[in-house]
C-alpha positions, 0 to 999 in steps of 0.5 A: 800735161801728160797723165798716166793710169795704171791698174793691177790685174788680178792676174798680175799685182805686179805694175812695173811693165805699166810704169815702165811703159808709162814713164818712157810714154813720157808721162809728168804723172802716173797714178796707180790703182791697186782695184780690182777692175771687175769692181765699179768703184775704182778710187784711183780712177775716178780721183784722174778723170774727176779731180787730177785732169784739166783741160788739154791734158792727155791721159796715157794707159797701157792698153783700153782694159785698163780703164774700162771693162766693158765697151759701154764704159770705154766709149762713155768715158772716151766721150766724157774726155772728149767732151772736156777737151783732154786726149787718150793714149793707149800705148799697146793698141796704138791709139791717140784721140788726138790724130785722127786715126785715133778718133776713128777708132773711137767713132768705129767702137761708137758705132758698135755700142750703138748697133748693140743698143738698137740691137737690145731695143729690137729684141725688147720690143719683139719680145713684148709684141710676142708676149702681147700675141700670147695674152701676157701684159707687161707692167706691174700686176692688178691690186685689185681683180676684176671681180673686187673692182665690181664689189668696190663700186657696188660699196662705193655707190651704196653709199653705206661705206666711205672711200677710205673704208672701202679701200681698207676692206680690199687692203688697198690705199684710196689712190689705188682705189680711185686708179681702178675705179676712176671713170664710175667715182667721177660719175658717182661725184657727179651725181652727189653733187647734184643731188647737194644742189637740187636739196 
């Protein structure tokens, strides 16, 4: 079954060139949507790709901005079709997943998104090793400075104060507590524990 989408641009609300197009594509069905297509959530669309395809069905666009608005999203829906065993047509850029001039295309867009991924990973990765070199660490900052983390193990090793008490003098939780003073509240346990024992 040959299903076809059209969207209204916002240019354009007008769909009869898509339907017209669609209908003599020799589409069973179309569907329209009336969205916008800066919008993520297109009903229409989401209704055809979820509930109205079936395997071995064909969906048919006017052209590849009508499904997607951005390479990621075409190549993601592309291979989600593909996946489920059901064509893509579009009728102005000429192509059909189903000949193999079409999937060319579509392993050519794939390999683009993917340079542009790996190209995204490299300039994080060098963004972070320059922050590095300048002093700057990444990830969420300190609750606790260095020099509290000093007084908290002071409190903590006097043995006047519980955890919890100390933890709430700094306006922290005891877990945060514990992440920043962790190697001497092991020690400190260690040594409660014999001195039970020795008593």
């Amino acid at each position: 079954m040959r299903i076809g989408y059209a969207r209204v641009s916002t240019l354009d609300q007008n769909a009869d060139l898509q339907l017209q197009k669609l209908t003599d594509a020799g589409c069973d069905r179309v569907i329209v949507e009336k969205a916008s297509g800066a919008k993520s959530d297109r009903p229409e669309l989401q209704r055809v790709l979820t509930d109205i395809l079936r395997q071995g069905d064909t969906l048919v666009i006017w052209k590849l901005d009508r499904l997607a608005r951005s390479l990621k999203q075409l190549i993601q829906t592309a291979e989600d079709l593909k996946g489920r065993e059901i064509g893509l047509v579009s009728l102005t850029d000429a192509i059909d997943t189903s000949s193999p001039g079409g999937m060319l295309v579509f392993h050519m867009l794939g390999a683009i998104a993917e340079f542009e991924r790996a190209l995204i990973r490299e300039r994080t990765v060098a963004g972070l090793v320059e922050a590095r070199r300048k002093g700057r660490r990444g990830g969420r900052p300190r609750l606790l400075s260095e020099k509290d983390t000093i007084a908290a193990r002071a409190l903590l090793s006097d043995g006047t104060l519980s955890s919890k008490e100390v933890a709430a003098r700094f306006g922290v939780s005891k877990a945060t507590l514990y992440r920043h003073l962790a190697p001497t509240v092991v020690a400190l346990g260690s040594q409660r524990a014999l001195s039970e024992a020795q008593s």
